[in-house]
PDB file of N, CA, C and O in Angstrom:
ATOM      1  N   UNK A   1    -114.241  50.027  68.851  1.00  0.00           N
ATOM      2  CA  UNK A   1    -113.850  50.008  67.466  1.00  0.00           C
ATOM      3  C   UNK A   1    -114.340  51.296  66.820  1.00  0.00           C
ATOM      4  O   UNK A   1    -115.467  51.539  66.389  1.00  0.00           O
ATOM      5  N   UNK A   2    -113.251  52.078  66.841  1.00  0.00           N
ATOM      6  CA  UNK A   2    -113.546  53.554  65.652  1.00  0.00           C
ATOM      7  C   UNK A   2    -114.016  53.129  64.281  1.00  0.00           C
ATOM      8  O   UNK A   2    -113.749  52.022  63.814  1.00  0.00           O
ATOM      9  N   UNK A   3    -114.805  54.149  63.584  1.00  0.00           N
ATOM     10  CA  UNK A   3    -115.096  53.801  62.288  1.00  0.00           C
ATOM     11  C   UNK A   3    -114.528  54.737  61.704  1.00  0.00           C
ATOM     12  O   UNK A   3    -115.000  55.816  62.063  1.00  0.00           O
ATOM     13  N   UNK A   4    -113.366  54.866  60.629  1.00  0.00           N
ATOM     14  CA  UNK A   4    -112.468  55.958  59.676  1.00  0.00           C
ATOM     15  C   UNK A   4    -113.732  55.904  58.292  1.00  0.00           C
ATOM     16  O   UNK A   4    -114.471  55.150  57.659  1.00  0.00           O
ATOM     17  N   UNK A   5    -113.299  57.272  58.436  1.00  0.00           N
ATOM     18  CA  UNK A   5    -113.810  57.968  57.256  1.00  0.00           C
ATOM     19  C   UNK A   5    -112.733  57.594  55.696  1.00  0.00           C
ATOM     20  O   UNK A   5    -111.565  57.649  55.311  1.00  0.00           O
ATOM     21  N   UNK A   6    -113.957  57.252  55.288  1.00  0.00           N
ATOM     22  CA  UNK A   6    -113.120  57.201  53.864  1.00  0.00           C
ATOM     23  C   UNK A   6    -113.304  58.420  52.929  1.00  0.00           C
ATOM     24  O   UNK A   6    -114.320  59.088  52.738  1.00  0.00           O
ATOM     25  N   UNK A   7    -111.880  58.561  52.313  1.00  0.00           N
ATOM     26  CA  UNK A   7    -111.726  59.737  51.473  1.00  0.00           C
ATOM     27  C   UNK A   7    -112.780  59.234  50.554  1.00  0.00           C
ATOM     28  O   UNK A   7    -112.858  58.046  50.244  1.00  0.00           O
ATOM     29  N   UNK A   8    -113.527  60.083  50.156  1.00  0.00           N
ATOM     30  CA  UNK A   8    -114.317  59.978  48.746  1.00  0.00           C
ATOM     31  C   UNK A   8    -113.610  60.571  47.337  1.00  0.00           C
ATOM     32  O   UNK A   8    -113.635  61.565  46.611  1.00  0.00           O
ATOM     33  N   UNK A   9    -112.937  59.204  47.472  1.00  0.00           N
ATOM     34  CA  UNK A   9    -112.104  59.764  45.933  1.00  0.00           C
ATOM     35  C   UNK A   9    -112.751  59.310  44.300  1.00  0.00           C
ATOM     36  O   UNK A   9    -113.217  58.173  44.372  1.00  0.00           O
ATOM     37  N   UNK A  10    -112.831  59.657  43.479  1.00  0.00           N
ATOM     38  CA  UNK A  10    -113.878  59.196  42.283  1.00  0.00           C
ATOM     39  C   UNK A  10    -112.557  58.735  41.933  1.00  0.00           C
ATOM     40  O   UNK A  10    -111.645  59.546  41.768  1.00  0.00           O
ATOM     41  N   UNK A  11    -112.341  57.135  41.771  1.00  0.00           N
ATOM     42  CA  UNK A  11    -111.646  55.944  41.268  1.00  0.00           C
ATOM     43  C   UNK A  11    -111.449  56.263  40.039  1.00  0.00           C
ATOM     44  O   UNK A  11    -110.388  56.566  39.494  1.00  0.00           O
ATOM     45  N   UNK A  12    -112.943  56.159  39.420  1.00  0.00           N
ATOM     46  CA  UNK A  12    -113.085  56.205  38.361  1.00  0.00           C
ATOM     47  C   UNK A  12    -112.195  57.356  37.221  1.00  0.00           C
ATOM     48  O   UNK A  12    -111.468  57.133  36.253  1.00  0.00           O
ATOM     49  N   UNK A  13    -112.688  58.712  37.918  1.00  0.00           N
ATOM     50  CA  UNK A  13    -111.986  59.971  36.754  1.00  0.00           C
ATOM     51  C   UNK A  13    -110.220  59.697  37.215  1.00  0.00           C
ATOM     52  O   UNK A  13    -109.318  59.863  36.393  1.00  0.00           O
ATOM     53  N   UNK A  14    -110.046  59.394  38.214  1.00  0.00           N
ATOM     54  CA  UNK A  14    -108.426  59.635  38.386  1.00  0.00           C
ATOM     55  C   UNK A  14    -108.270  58.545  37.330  1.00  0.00           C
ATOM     56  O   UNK A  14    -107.760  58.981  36.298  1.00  0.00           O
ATOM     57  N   UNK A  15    -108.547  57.345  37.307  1.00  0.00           N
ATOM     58  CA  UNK A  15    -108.212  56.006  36.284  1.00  0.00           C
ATOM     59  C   UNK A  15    -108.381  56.656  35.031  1.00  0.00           C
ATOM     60  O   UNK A  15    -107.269  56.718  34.506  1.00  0.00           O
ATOM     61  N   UNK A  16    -109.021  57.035  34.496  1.00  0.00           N
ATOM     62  CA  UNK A  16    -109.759  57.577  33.181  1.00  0.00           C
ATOM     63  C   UNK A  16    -108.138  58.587  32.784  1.00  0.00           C
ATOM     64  O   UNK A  16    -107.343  58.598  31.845  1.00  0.00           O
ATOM     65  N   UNK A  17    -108.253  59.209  33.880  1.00  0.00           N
ATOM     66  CA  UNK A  17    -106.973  60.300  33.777  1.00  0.00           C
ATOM     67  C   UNK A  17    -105.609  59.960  33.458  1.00  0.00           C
ATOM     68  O   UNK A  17    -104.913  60.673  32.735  1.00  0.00           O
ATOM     69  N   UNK A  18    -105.120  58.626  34.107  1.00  0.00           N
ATOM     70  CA  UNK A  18    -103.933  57.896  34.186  1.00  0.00           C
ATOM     71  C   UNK A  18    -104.050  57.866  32.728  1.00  0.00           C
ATOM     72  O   UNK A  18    -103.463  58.578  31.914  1.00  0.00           O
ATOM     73  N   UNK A  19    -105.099  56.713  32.477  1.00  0.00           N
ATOM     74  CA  UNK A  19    -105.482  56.462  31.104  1.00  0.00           C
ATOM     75  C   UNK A  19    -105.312  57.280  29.686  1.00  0.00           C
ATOM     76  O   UNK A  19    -105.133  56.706  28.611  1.00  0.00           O
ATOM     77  N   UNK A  20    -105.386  58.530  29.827  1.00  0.00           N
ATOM     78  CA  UNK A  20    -105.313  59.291  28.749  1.00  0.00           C
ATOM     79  C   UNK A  20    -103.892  59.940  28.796  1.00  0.00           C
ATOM     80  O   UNK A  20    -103.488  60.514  27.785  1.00  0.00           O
ATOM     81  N   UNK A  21    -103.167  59.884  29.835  1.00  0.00           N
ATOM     82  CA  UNK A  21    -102.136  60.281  30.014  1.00  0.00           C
ATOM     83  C   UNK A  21    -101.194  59.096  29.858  1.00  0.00           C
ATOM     84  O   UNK A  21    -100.075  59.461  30.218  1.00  0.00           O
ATOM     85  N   UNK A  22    -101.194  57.847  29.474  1.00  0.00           N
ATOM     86  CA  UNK A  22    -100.289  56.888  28.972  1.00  0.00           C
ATOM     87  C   UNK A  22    -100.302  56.762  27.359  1.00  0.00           C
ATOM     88  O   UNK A  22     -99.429  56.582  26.510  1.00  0.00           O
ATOM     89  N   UNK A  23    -101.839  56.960  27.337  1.00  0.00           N
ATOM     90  CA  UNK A  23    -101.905  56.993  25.518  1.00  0.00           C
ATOM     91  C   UNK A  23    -101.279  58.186  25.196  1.00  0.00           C
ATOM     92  O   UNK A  23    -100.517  57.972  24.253  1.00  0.00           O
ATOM     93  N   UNK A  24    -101.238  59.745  25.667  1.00  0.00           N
ATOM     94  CA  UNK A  24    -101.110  60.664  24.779  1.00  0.00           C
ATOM     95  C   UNK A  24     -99.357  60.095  25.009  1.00  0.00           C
ATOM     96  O   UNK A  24     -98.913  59.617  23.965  1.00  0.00           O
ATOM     97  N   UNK A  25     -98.588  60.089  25.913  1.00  0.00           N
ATOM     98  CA  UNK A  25     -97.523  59.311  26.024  1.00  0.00           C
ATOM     99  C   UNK A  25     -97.163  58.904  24.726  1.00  0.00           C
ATOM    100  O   UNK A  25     -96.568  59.278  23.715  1.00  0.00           O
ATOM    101  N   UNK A  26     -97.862  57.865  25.265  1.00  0.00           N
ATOM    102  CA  UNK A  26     -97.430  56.398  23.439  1.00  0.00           C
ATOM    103  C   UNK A  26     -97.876  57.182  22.486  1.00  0.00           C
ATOM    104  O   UNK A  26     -97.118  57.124  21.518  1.00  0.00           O
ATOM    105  N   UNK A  27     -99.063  58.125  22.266  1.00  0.00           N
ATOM    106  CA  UNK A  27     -98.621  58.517  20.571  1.00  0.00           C
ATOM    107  C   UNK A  27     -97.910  59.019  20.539  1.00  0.00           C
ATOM    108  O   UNK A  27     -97.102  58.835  19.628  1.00  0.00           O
ATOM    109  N   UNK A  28     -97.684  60.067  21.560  1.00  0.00           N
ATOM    110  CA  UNK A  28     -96.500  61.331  20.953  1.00  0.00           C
ATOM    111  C   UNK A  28     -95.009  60.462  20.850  1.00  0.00           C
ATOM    112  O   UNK A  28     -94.050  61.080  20.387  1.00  0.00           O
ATOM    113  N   UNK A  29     -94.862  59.380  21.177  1.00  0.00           N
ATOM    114  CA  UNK A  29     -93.513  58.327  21.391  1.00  0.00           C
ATOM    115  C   UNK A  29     -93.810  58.225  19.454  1.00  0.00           C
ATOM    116  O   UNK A  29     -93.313  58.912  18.562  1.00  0.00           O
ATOM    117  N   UNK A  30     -94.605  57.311  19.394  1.00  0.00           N
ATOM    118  CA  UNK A  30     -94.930  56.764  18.038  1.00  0.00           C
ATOM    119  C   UNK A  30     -94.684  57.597  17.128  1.00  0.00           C
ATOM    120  O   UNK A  30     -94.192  57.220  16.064  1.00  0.00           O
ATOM    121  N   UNK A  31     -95.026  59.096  17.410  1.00  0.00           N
ATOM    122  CA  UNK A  31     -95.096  60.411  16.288  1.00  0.00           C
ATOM    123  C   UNK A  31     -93.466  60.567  16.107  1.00  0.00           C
ATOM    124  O   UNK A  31     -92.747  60.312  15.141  1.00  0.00           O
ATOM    125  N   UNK A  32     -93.190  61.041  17.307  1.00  0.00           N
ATOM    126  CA  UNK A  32     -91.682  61.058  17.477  1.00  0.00           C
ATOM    127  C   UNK A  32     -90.751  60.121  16.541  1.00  0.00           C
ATOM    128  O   UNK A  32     -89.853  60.617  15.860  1.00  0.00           O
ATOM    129  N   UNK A  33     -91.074  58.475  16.554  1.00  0.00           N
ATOM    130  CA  UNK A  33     -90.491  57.633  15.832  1.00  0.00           C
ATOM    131  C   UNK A  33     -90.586  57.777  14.079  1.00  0.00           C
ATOM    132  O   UNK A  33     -89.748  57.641  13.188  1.00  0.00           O
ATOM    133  N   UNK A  34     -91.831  58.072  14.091  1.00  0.00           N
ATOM    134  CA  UNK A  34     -92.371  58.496  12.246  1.00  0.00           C
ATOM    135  C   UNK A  34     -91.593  59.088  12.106  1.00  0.00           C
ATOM    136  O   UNK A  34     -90.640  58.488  11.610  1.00  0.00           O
ATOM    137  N   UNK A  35     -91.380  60.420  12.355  1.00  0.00           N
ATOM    138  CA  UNK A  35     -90.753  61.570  11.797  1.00  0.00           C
ATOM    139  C   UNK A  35     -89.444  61.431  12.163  1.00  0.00           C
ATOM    140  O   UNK A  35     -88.647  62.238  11.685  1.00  0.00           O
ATOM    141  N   UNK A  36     -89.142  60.787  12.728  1.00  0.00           N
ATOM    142  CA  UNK A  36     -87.015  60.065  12.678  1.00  0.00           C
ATOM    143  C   UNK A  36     -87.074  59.450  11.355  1.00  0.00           C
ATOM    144  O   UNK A  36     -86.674  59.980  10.318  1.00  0.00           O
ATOM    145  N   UNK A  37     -87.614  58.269  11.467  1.00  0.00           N
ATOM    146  CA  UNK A  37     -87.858  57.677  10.111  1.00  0.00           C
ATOM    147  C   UNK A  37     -87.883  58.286   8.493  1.00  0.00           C
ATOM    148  O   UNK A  37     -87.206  58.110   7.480  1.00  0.00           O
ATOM    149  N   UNK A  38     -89.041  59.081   8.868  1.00  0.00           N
ATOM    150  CA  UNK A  38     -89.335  59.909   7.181  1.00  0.00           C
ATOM    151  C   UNK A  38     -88.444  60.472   7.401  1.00  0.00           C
ATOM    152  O   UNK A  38     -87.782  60.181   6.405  1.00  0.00           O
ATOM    153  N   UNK A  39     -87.678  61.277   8.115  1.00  0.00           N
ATOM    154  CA  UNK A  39     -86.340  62.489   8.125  1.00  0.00           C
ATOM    155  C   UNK A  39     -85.324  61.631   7.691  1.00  0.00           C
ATOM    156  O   UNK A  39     -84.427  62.037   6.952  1.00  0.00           O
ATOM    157  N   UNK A  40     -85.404  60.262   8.163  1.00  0.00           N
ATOM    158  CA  UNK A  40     -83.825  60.024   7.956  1.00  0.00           C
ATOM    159  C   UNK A  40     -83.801  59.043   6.499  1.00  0.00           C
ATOM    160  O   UNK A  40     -82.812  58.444   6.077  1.00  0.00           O
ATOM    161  N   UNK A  41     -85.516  59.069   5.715  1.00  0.00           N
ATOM    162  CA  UNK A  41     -85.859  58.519   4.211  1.00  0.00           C
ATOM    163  C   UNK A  41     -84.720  59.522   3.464  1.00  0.00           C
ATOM    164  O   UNK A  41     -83.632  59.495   2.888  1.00  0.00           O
ATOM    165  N   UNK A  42     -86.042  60.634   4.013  1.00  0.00           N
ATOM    166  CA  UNK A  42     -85.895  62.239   2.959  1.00  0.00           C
ATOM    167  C   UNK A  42     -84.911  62.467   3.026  1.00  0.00           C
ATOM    168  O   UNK A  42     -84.733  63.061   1.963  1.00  0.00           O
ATOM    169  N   UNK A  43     -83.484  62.449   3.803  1.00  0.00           N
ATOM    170  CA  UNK A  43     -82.460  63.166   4.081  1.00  0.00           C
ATOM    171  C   UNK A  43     -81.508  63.220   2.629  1.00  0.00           C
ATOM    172  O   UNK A  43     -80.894  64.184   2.172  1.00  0.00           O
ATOM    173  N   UNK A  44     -81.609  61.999   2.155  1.00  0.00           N
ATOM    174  CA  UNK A  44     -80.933  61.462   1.032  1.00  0.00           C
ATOM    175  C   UNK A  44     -81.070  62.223   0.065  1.00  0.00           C
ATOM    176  O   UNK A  44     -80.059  62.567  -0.548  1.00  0.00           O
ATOM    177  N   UNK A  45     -82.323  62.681  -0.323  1.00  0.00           N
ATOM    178  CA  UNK A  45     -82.881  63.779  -0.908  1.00  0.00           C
ATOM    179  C   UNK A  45     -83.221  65.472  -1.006  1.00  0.00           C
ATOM    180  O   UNK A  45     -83.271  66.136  -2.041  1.00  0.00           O
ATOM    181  N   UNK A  46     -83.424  65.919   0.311  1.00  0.00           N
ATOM    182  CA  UNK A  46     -83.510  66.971   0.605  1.00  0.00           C
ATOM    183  C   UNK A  46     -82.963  67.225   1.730  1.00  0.00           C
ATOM    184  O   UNK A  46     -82.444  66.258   2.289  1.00  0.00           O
ATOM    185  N   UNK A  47     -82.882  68.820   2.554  1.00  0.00           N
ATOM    186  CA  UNK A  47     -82.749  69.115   3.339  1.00  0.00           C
ATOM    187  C   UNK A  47     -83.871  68.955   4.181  1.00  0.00           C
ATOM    188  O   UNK A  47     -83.631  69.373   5.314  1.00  0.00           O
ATOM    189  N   UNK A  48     -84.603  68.662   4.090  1.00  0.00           N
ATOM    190  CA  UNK A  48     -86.031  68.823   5.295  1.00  0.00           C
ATOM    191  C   UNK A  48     -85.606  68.384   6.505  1.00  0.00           C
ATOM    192  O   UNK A  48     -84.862  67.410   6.613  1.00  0.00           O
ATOM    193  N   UNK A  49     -86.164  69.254   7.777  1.00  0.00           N
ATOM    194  CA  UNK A  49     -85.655  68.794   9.008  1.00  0.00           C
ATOM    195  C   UNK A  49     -87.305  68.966   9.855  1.00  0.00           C
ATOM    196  O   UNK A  49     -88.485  69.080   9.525  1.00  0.00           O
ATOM    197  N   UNK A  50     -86.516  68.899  11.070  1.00  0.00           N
ATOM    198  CA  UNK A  50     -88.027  69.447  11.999  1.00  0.00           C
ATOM    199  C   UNK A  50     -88.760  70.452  12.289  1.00  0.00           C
ATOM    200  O   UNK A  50     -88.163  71.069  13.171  1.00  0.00           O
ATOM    201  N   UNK A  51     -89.586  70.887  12.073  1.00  0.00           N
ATOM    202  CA  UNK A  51     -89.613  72.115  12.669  1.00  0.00           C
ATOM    203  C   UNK A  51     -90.608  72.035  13.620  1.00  0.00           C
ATOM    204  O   UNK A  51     -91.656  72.471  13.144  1.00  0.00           O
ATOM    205  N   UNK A  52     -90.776  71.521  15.199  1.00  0.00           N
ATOM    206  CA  UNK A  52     -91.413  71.865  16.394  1.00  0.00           C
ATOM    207  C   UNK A  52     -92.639  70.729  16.058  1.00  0.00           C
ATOM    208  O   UNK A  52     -92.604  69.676  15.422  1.00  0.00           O
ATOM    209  N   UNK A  53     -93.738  71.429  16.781  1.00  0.00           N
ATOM    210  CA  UNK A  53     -95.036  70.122  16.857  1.00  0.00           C
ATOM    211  C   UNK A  53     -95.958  71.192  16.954  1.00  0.00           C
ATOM    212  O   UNK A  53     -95.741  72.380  17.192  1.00  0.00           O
ATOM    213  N   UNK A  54     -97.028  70.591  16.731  1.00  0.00           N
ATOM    214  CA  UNK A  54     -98.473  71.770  16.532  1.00  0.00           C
ATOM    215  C   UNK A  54     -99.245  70.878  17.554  1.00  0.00           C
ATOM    216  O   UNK A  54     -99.029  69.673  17.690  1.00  0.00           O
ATOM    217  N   UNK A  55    -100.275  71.677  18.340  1.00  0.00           N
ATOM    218  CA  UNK A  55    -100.845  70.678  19.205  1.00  0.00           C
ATOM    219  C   UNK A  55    -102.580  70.313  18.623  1.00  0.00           C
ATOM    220  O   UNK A  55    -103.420  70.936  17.974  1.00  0.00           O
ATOM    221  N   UNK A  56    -102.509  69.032  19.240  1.00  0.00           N
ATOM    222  CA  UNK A  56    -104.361  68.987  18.452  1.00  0.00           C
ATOM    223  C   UNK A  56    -105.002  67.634  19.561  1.00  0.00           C
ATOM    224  O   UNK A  56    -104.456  66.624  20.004  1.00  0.00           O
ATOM    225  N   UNK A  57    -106.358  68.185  19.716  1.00  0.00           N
ATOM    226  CA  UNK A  57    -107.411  67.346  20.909  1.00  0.00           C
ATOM    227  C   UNK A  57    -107.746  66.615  19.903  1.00  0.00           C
ATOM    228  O   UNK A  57    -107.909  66.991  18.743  1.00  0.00           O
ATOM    229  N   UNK A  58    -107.850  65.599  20.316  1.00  0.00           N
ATOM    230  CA  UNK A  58    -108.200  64.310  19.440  1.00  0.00           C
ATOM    231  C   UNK A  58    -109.285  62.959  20.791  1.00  0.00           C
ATOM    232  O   UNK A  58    -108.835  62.408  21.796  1.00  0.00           O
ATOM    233  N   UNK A  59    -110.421  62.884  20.317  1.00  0.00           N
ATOM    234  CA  UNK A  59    -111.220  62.465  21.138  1.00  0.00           C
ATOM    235  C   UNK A  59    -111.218  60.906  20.439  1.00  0.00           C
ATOM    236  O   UNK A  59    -111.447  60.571  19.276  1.00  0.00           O
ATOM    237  N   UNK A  60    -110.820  60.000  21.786  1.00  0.00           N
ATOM    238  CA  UNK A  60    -110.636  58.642  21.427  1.00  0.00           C
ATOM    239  C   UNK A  60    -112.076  57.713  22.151  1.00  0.00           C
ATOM    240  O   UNK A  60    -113.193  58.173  22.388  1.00  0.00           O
ATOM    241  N   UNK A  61    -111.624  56.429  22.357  1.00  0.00           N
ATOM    242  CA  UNK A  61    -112.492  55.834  23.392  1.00  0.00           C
ATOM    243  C   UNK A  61    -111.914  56.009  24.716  1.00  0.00           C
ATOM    244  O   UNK A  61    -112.739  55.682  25.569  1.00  0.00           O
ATOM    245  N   UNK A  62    -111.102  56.298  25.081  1.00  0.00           N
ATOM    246  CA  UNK A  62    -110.318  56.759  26.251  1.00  0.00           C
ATOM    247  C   UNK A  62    -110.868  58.080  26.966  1.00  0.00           C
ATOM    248  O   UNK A  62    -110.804  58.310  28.173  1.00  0.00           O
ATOM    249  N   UNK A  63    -111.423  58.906  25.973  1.00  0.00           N
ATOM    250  CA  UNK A  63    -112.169  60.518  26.438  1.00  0.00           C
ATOM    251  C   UNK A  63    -111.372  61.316  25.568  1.00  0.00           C
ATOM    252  O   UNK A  63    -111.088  60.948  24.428  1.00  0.00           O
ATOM    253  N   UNK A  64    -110.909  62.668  26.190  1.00  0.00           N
ATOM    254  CA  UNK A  64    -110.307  63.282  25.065  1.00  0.00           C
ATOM    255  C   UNK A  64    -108.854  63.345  25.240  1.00  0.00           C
ATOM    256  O   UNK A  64    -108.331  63.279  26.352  1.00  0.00           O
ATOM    257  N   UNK A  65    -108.154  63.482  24.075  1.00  0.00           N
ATOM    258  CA  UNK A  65    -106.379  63.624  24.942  1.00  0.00           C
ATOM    259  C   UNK A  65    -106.377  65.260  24.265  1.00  0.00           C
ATOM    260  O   UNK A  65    -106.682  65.659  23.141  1.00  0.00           O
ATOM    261  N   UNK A  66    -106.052  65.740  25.084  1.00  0.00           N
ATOM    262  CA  UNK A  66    -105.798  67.051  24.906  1.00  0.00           C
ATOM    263  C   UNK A  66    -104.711  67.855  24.761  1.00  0.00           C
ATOM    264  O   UNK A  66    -104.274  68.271  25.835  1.00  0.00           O
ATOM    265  N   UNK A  67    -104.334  68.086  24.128  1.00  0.00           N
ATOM    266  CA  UNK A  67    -102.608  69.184  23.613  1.00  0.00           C
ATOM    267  C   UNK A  67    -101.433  67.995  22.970  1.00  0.00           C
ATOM    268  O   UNK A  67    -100.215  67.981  23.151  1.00  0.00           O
ATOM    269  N   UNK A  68    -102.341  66.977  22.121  1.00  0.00           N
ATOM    270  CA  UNK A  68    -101.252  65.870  21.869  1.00  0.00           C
ATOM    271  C   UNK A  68    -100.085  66.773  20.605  1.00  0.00           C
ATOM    272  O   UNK A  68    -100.090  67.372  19.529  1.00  0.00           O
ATOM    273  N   UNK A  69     -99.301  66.358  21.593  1.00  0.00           N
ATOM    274  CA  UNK A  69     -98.107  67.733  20.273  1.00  0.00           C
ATOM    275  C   UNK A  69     -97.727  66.375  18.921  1.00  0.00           C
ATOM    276  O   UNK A  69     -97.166  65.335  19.266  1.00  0.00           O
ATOM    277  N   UNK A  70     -98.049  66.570  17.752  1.00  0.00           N
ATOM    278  CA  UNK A  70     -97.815  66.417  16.656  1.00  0.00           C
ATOM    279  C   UNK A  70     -96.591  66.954  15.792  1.00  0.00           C
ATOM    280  O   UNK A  70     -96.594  68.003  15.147  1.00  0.00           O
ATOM    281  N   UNK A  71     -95.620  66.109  15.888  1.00  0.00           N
ATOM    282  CA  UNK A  71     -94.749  66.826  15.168  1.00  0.00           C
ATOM    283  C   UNK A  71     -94.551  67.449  13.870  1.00  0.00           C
ATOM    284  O   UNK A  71     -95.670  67.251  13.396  1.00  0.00           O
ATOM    285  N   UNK A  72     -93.953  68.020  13.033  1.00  0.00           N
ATOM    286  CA  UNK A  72     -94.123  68.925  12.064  1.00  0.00           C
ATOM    287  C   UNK A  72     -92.903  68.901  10.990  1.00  0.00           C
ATOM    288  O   UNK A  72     -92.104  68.385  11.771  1.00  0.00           O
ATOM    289  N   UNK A  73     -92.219  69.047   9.915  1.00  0.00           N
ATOM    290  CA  UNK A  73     -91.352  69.240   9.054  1.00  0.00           C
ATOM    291  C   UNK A  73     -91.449  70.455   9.236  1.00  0.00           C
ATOM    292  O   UNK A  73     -92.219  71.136   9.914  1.00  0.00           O
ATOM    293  N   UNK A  74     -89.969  70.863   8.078  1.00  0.00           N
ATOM    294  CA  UNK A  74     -89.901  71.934   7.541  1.00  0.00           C
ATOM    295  C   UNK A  74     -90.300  72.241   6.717  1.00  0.00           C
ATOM    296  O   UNK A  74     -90.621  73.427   6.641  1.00  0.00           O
ATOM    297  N   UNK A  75     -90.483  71.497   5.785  1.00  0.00           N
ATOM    298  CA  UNK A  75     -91.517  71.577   4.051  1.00  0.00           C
ATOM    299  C   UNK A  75     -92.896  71.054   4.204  1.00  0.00           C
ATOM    300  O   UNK A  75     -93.750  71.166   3.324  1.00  0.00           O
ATOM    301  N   UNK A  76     -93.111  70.404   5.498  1.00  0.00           N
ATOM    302  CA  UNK A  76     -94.863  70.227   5.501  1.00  0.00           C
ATOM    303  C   UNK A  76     -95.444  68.935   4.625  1.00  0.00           C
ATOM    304  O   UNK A  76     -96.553  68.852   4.097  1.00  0.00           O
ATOM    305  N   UNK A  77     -94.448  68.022   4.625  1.00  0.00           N
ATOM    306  CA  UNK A  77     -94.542  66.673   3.971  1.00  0.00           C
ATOM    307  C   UNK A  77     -94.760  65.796   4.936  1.00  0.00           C
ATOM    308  O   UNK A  77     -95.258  64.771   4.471  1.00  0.00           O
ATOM    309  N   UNK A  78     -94.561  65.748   6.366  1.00  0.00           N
ATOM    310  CA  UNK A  78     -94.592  64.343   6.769  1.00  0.00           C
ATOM    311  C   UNK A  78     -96.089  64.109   7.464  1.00  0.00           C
ATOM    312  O   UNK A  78     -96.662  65.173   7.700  1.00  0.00           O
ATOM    313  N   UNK A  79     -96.636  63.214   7.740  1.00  0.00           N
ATOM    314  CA  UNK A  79     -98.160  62.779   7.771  1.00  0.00           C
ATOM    315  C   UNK A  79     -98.349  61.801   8.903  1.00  0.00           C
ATOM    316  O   UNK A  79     -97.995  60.698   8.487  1.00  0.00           O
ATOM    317  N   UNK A  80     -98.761  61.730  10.175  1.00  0.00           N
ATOM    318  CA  UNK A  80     -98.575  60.660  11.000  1.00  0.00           C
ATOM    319  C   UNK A  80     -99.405  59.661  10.225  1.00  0.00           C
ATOM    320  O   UNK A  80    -100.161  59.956   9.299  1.00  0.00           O
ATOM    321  N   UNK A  81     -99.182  58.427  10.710  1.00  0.00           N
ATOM    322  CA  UNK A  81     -99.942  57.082   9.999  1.00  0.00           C
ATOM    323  C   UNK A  81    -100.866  56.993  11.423  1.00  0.00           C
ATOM    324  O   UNK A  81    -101.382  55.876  11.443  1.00  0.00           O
ATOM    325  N   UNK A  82    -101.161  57.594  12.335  1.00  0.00           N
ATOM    326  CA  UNK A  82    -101.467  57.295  13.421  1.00  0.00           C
ATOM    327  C   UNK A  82    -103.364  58.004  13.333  1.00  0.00           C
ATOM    328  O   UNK A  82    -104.271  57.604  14.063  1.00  0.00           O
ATOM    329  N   UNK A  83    -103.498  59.054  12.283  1.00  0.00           N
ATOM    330  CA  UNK A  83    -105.251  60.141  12.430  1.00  0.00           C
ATOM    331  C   UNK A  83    -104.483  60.793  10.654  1.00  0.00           C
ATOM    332  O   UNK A  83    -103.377  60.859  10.117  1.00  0.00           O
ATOM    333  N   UNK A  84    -106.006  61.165  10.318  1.00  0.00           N
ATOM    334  CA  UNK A  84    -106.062  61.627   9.246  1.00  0.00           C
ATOM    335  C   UNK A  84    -105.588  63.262   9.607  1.00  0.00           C
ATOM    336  O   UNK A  84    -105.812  63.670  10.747  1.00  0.00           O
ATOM    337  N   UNK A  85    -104.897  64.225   8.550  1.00  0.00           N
ATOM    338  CA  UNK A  85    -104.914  65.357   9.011  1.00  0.00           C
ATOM    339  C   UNK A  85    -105.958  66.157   9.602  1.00  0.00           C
ATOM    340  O   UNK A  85    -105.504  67.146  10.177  1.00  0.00           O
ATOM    341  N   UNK A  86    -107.148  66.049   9.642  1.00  0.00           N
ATOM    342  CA  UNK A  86    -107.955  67.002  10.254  1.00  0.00           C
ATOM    343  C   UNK A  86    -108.678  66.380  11.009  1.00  0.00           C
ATOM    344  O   UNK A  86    -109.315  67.094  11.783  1.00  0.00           O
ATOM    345  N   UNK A  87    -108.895  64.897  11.123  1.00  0.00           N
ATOM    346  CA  UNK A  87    -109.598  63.892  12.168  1.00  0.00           C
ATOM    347  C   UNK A  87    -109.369  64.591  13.567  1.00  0.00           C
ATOM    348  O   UNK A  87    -108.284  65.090  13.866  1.00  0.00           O
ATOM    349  N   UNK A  88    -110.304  64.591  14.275  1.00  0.00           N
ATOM    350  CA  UNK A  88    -110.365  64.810  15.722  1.00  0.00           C
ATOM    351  C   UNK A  88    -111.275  63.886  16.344  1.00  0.00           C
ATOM    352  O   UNK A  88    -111.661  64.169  17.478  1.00  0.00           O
ATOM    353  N   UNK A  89    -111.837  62.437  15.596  1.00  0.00           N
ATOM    354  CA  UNK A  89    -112.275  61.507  16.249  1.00  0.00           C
ATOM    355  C   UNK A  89    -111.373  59.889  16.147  1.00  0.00           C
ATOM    356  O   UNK A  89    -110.553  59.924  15.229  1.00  0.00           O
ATOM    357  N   UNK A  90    -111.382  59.322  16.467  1.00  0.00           N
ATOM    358  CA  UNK A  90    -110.992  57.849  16.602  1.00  0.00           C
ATOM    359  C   UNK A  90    -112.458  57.090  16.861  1.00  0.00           C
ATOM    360  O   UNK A  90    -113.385  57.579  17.506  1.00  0.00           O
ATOM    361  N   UNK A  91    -112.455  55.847  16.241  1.00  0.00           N
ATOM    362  CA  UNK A  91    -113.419  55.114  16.528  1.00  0.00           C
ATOM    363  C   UNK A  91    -113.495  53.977  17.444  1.00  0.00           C
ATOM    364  O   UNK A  91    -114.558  53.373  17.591  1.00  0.00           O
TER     365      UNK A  91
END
């Protein structure tokens, strides 16, 4: 009976990893949905459209998610309901 070597893989950081990579997922889904929404409030009213996403690290209980792209207007009105504008913690 041979004895195989086991890969020494750290369970743990790859899980952790999955992990932060399903949440940044679901917010940027969620962000995505806001700003359909407020665009298609405002439309009635103004021209405002999209203009791109700004990226920002935002440290959760998950660890950190890093380059979560935040989407953006053109007039600089819309606000995720998801972190305060300058928050970079979650509790």
């Amino acid at each position: 009976m041979s004895k195989r070597s086991i890969p020494n893989v750290d369970w743990a950081n790859q899980l952790e990893s999955v992990i932060r990579q399903f949440v940044k997922e679901k917010l940027e889904l969620i962000m995505r949905e806001e700003i359909k929404n407020f665009l298609e409030i405002e439309q009635a009213d103004t021209s405002n459209m999209r203009n791109g996403y700004y990226q920002r690290n935002l440290d959760m209980q998950y660890g950190r998610i890093e380059g979560l792209l935040v989407p953006r207007d053109r007039n600089g009105e819309f606000q995720t309901q998801l972190f305060a504008p300058y928050q970079r913690h979650t509790g």
